[in-house]
N, C-alpha and C positions, 0 to 999 in steps of 0.2 A: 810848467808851460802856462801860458795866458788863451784864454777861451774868451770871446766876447758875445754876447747877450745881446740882440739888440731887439729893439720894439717899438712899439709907435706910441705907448705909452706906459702904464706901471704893469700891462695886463701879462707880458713875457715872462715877468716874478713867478708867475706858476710853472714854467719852465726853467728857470735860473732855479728855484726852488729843488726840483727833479736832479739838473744838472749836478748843482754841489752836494746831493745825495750821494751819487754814482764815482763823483770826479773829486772830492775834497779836496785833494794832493794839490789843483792847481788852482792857479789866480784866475776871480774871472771879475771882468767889466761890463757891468750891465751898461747899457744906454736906452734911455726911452724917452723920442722925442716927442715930446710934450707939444712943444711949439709946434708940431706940425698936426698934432692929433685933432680929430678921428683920420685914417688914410679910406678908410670905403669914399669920403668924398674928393680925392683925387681924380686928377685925371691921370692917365697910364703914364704918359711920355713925362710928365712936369714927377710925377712921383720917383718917375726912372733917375729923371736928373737929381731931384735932390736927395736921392739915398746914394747916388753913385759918390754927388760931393761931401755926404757925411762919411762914408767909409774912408775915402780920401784920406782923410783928417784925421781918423781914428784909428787906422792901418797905420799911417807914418807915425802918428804918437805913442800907440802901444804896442804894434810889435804882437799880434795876434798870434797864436797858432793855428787856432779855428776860430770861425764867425757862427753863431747859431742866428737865423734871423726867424725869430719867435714871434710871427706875426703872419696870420695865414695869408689876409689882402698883401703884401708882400709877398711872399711865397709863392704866391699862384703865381704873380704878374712878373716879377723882375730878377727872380733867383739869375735863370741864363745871362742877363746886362752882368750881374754882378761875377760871376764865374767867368764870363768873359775875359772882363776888366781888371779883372785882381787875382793874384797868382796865391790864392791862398782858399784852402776846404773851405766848402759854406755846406751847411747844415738847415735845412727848412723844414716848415712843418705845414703841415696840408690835414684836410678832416681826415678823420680813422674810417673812410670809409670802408675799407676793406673788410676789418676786425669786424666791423657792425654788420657786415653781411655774412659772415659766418658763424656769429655769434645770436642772430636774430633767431627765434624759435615762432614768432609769428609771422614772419617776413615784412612785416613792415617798419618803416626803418626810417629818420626824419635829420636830416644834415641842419643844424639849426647855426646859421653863420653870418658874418655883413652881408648885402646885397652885392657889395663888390666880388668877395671871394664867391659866391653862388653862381654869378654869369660868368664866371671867369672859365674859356673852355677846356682849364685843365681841369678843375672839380667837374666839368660834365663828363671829360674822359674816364676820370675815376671811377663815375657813377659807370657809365658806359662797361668797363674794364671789370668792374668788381664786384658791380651789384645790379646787372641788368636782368638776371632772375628775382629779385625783389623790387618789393612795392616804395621804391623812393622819394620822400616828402623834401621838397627842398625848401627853408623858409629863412629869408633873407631877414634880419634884424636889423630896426635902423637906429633902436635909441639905446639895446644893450650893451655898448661897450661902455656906455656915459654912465649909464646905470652901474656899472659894477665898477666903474672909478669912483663916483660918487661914496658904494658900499666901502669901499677899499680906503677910503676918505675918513670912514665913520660916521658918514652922512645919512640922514634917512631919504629911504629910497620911495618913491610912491607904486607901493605894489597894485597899484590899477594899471599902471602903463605898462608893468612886469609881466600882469598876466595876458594885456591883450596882447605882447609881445610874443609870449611861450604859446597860447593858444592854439594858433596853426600848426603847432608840432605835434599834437594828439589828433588821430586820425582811426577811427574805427569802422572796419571793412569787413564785410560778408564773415561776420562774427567777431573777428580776430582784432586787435588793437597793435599799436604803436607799443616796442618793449623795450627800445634801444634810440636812441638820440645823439647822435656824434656832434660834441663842440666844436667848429671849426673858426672861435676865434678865442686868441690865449687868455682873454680879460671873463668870459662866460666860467670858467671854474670858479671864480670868487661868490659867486652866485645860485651856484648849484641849489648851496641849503636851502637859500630863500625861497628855487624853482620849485623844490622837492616840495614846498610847506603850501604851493600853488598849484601842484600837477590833481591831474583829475584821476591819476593811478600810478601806481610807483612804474618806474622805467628806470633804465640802466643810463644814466650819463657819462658819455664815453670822453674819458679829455686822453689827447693823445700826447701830452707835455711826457709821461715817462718812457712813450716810447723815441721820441725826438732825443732825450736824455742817453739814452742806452744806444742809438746810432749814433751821436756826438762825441759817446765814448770809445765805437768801434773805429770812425774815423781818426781818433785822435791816435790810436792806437798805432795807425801807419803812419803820424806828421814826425817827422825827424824834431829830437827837441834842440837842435841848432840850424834848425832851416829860415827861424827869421831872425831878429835881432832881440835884445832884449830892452823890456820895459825901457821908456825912455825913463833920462836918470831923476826928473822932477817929479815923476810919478810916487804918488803914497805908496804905502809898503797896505799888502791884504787887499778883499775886495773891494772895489769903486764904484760907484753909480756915478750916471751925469745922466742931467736931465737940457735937453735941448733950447731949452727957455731960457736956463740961467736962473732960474727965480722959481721953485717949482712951491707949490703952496705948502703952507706947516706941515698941513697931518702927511704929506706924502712925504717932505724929509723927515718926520719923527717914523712913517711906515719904512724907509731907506734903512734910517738907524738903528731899527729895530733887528730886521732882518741881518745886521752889520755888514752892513755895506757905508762904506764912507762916502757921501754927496761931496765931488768933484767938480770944479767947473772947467769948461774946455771951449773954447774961442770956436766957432766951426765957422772960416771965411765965408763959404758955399752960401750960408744961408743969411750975408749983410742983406744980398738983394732978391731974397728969395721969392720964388711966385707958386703957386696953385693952379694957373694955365699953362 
């Protein structure tokens, strides 16, 4: 079967990662649109449209069995458009907030995410739903996804912008401190180490990419494997990357190749005249 991967940039590789842990047996296609990245600065409806016309395109030319969309600011905002619109399992990922409230022993607890995903009123449901007996730190990040493409790059990163970035997530209350941090965007695990080498006390960094792995394999478990079509026939044989640009910089196809995933190019019409209003 064919699982697709998608993301707004290289940050969903920590879930593609996860995935072909769990799922080997089958082909999967990452995508990460580069050209459209960061999505926290989108707007709702213009993001709606253009992920609906990149699926479009992706759907007819690969013949998915499941979609994973590995990208929280997606996730929160446009899962239902795309469930809607396409007759085929989609898989998202959302902060662990749950796990972090059962798991906290101090109760205090810090969703550390874009500013997009944070106002998004599905993350405050969650908070609402699963951790309104804990002390919850919400701190919208607005320069760490760049930051961990850059790391992901092999670029050096300016760890002054890192820590006033993480700072708002240590929080220390009527004795007790912050002991759990939920990732709620997929680009922040490539960073961890550096966070860990910057925290002002160790905490638990919670990435949710294996558990999104482990439901993308319970889902798959019910997709019939002749429900869609297969691979169209000019597709490479093994896993694929595309990157949304067409052009994505060196170290990120040498980071593709590595990984072995073969960089793919794919025409998406949707986005000749694409806009961001």
């Amino acid at each position: 079967m064919t699982i697709l991967v998608f993301d707004s940039g290289i940050g969903g590789l920590s879930v593609l990662r996860e995935a072909r842990m769990l799922m080997h047996e089958h082909t999967f296609v990452y995508v990460g649109d580069d050209a459209g990245f960061p999505y926290g600065d989108w707007d709702g409806e213009a993001l709606t449209r253009r992920m609906e016309g990149l699926f479009d395109t992706l759907i007819q030319t690969y013949r998915p069995h499941l979609a994973i969309v590995a990208c929280n600011t997606a996730s929160t905002l446009i899962m239902p458009a795309l469930r809607t619109r396409f007759d085929l399992p989609f898989v998202g990922i959302v902060p662990a907030i749950k796990p972090a409230a059962e798991r906290t022993a101090s109760g205090l607890i810090t969703v550390l995410a874009t500013p997009g995903t944070i106002q998004r009123p599905y993350t405050q449901e969650l908070v609402r739903q699963f951790a309104s007996h804990r002390q919850v730190t919400m701190v919208g990040a607005t320069r760490l996804a760049r930051l961990a493409e850059e790391h992901m790059q092999g670029r050096s990163i300016d760890t002054r912008v890192l820590q006033a970035e993480i700072d708002p997530c240590f929080v220390e209350r009527d004795g007790k401190r912050t002991d759990i941090i939920t990732l709620g965007c997929t680009h922040y695990p490539f960073l961890v180490n550096e966070m860990r080498k910057l925290a002002p006390w160790p905490v638990d960094w919670l990435d949710p990419a294996e558990a999104v792995a482990r439901q993308a394999r319970a889902v798959l478990a019910s997709v019939s494997d002749d429900s869609v079509g297969p691979l169209d026939t000019g597709s490479p044989a093994g896993d694929i990357a595309i990157m949304t640009s067409g052009s994505p910089p060196a170290p990120i196809a040498r980071l593709l190749g590595g990984l072995g995933l073969q960089l793919t190019s794919q025409h998406f019409p949707s986005l000749d005249a694409g806009s961001r209003d």
